[in-house]
C-alpha positions as CSV (number, residue, x, y, z in Angstrom):
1,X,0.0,0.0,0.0
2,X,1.4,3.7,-0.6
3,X,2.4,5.2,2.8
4,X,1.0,8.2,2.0
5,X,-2.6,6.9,2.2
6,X,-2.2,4.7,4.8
7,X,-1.2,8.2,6.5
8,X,-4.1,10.0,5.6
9,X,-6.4,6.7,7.1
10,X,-4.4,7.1,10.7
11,X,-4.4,10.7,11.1
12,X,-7.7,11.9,12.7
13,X,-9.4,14.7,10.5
14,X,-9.9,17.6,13.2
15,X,-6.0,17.2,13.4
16,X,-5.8,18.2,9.8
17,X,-8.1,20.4,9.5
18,X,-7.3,22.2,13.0
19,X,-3.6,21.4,13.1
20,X,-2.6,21.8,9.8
21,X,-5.1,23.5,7.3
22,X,-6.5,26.5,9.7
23,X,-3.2,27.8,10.9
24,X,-1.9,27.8,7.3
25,X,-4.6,29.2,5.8
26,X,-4.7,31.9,8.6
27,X,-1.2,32.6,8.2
28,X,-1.7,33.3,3.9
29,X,-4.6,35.8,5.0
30,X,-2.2,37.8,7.5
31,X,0.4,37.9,4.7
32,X,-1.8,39.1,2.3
33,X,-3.3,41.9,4.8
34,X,0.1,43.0,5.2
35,X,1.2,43.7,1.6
36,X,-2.1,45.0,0.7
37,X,-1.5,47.5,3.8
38,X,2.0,47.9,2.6
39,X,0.7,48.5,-1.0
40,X,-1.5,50.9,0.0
41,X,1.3,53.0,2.1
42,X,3.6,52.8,-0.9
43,X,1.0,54.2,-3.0
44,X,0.0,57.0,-0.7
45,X,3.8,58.1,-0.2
46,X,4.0,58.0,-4.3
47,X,1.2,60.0,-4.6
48,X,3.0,62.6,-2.7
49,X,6.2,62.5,-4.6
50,X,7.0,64.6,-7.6
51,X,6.7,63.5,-11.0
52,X,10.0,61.6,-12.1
53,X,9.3,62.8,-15.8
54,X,9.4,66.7,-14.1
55,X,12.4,66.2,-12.1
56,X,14.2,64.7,-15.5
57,X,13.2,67.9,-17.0
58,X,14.9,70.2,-14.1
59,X,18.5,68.0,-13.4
60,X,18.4,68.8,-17.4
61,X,17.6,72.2,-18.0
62,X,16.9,74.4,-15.2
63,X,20.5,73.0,-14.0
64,X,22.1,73.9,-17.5
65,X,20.4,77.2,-17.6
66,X,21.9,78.1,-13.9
67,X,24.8,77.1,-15.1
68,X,24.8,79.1,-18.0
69,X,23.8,82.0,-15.8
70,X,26.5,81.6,-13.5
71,X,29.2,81.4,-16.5
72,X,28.1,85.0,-17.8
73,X,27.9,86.8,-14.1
74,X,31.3,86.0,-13.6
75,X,33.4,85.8,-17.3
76,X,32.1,88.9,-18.2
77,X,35.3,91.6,-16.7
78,X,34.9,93.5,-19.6
């Protein structure tokens, strides 16, 4: 006979359901409470950030034209 079933004959069913299945089960709906409560911190602290595509656009430009600015206000000694 496979082991396996002559197992599953011996083993009294409140063990597996109250021994094995519950606290597992239990422990996959904590874990998914906690990243769905991590998720929706990460996606409130996003909300508040800046838009990447906006902050490209100022390390880019606004920094060149400082620079720029900078370059005339002190090369021009004429």
């Amino acid at each position: 006979m496979d082991t396996f079933s002559v197992f599953l004959r011996e083993i009294p069913g409140w063990f597996l359901l109250f021994g094995i299945f519950l606290p597992v089960a239990l422990l996959l709906i904590l874990l998914i409470v906690y990243l769905a409560w991590k998720l929706k911190e990460v996606n409130e602290e996003l909300a508040l950030a800046p838009d990447p595509r906006e902050t490209a656009y100022d390390l880019c430009f606004r920094t060149a034209a400082l620079r720029g600015k900078r370059r005339t206000r002190f090369h021009n000694h004429s």
